[in-house]
C-alpha positions in Angstrom: 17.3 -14.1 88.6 15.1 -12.5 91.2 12.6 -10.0 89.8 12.8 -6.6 89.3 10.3 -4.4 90.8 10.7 -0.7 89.5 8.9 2.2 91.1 9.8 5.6 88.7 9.1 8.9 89.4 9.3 11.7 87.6 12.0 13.5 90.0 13.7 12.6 93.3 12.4 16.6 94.4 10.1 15.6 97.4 6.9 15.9 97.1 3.4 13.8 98.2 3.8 11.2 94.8 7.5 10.7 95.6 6.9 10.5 99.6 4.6 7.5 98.9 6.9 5.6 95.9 9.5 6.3 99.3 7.0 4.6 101.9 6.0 1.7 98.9 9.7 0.7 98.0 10.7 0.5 101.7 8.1 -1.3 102.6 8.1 -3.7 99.6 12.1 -4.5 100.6 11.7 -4.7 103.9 8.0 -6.1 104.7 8.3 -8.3 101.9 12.0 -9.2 100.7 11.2 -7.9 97.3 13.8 -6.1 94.8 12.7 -3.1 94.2 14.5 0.1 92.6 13.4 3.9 92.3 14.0 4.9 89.0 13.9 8.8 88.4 15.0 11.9 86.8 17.0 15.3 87.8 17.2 16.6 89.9 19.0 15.4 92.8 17.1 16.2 95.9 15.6 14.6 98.8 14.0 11.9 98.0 17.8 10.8 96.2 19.1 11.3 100.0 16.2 9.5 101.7 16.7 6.4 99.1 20.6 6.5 100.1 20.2 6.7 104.0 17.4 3.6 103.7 19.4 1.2 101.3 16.9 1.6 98.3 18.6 1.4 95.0 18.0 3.8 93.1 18.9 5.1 88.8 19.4 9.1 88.1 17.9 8.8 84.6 18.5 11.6 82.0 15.2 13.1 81.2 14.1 11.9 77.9 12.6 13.4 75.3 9.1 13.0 75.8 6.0 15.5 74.4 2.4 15.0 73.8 2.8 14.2 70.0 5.1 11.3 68.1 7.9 12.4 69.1 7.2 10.5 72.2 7.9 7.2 70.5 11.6 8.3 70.9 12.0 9.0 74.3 9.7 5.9 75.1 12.3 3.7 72.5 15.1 5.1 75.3 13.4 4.1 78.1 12.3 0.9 76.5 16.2 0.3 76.6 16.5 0.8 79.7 13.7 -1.5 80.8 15.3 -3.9 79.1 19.1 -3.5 79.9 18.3 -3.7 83.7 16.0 -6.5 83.1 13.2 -4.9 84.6 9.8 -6.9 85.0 7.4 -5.0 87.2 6.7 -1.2 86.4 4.8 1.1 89.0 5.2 4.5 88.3 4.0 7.5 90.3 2.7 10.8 88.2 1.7 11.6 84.6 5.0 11.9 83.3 6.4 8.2 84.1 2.8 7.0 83.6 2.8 7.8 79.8 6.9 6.9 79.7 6.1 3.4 81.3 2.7 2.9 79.1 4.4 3.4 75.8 7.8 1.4 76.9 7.1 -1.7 79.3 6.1 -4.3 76.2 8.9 -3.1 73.8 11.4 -3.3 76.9 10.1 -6.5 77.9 8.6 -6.1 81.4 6.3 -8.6 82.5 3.9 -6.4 84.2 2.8 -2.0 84.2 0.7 -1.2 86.5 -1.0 2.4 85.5 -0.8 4.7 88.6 -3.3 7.7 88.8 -2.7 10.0 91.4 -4.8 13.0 90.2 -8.1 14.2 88.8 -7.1 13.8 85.1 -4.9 17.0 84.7 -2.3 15.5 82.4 -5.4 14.0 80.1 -6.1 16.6 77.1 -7.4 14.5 74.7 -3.8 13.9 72.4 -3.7 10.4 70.9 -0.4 9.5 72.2 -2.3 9.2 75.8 -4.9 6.9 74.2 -2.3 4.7 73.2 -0.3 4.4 76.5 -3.6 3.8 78.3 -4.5 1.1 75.6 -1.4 -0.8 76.0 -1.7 -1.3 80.3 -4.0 -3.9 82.0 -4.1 -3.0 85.5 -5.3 0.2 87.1 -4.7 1.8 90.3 -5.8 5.4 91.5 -5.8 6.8 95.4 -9.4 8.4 95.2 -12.4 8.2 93.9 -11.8 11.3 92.1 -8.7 9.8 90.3 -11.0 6.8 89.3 -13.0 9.3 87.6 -10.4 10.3 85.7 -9.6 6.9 84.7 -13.4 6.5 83.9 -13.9 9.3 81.9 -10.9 7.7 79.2 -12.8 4.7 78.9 -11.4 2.2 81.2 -14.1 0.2 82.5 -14.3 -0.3 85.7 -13.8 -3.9 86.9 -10.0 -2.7 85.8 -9.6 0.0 88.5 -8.7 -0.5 92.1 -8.7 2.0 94.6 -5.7 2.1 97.5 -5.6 5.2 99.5 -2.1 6.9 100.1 -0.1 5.6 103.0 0.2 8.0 106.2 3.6 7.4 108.2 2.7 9.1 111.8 6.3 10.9 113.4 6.6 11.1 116.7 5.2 14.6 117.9 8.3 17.5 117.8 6.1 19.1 120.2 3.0 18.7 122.6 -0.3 21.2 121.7 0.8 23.6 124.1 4.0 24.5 123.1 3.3 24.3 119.2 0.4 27.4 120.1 2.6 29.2 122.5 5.6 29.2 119.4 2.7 30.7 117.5 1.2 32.6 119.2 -2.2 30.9 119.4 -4.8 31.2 122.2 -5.8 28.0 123.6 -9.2 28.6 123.1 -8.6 29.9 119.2 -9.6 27.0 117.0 -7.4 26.6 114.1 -7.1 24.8 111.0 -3.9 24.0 108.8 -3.9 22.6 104.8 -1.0 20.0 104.4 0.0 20.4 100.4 3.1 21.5 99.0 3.0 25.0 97.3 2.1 24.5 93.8 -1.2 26.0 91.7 -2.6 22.3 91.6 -3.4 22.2 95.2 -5.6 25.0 94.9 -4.7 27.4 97.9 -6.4 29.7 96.7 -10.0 28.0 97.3 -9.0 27.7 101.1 -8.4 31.0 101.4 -11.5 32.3 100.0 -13.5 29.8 102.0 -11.8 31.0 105.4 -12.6 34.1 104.6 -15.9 33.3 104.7 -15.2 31.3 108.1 -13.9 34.1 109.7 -16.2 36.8 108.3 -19.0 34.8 110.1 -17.2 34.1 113.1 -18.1 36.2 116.8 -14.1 35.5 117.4 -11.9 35.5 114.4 -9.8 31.7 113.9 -6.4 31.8 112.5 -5.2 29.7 109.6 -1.9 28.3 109.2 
């Protein structure tokens, strides 16, 4: 039987996480040969279309019920199930959520192989026992920055068990030539300009770019525009 490399995330909503477990499982099947699936929960959104149009498998998983304290041992026991019923033997996951899930599950399922993912500073670590145990159980590290290294750090795994690989970048073809993107917004050729790429949620801090441009432009002789 070939082996069963399973990427989960923690919803098929599109965001940077699920756009790189997208660019990791295509490349994996296509680079590579390998059998790889995208395991997730509701909702249905892009990433579930994006998984379709490429040929990625993919599992719509109820969301199980996990928490912070012991009732997580039921919801991992669930997943555990799973891991085992689709004969699963290589767990990535992307986020905090499916990090815990696949840290408490992957030996009682019977994978072969879960390979801790950390893609943040340490925001889903708080201190609760159940996250000591799901770190204690994995091997094999992996985190995008140095920052999320840290985090890994700072829970006592030592380092010779961490490896840092940077996110992907997939570069489109350009919709539009400098030009016309500043004539469509009205943009002086001449105005310099600066743009933050993040999704709109409190964690990527907006806020802190704001206040810093304001500063930018308060000590500017011509006013630059943000997008």
């Amino acid at each position: 039987m070939k082996i069963l490399n399973v990427i989960v995330v923690n919803t098929f909503k599109l965001g940077g996480a699920e756009h790189q477990a997208y660019f990791l499982a295509r490349s994996l099947r296509e680079d590579f040969n390998l059998n790889v699936e995208i395991w997730g929960f509701k909702p249905i959104n892009r990433l579930y279309k994006m998984c379709r149009t490429s040929g990625i498998p993919i599992r719509l998983l109820p969301k199980l019920p996990i928490t912070y304290t012991v009732t997580a041992w039921p919801g991992a026991a669930f997943f555990a199930l799973y891991i085992r019923h689709y004969h699963a033997n290589v767990l990535l996951p992307f986020t905090s959520y499916p990090n815990l899930l696949c840290g408490l599950s992957w030996h009682l399922g019977g994978a072969n192989l879960c390979i801790w993912n950390q893609l943040d500073e340490g925001k889903g670590f708080i201190g609760r026992p159940v996250e000591k145990w799901a770190l204690g159980q994995v091997r094999h590290f992996i985190a995008n920055s140095p920052s999320s290294a840290d985090a890994l750090l700072r829970q006592g795994i030592a380092p010779d068990r961490i490896r840092i690989i940077f996110n992907g970048i997939e570069l489109l073809p350009p919709q539009q030539n400098r030009i016309t993107w500043r004539q469509n917004l009205g943009i002086s050729s001449e105005c310099f300009t600066a743009c933050m790429v993040a999704t709109l949620s409190h964690y990527k801090d907006h806020a802190t770019l704001l206040h810093a441009w304001r500063i930018v432009v308060d000590s500017s002789i011509e006013p630059p525009m943000l997008l």
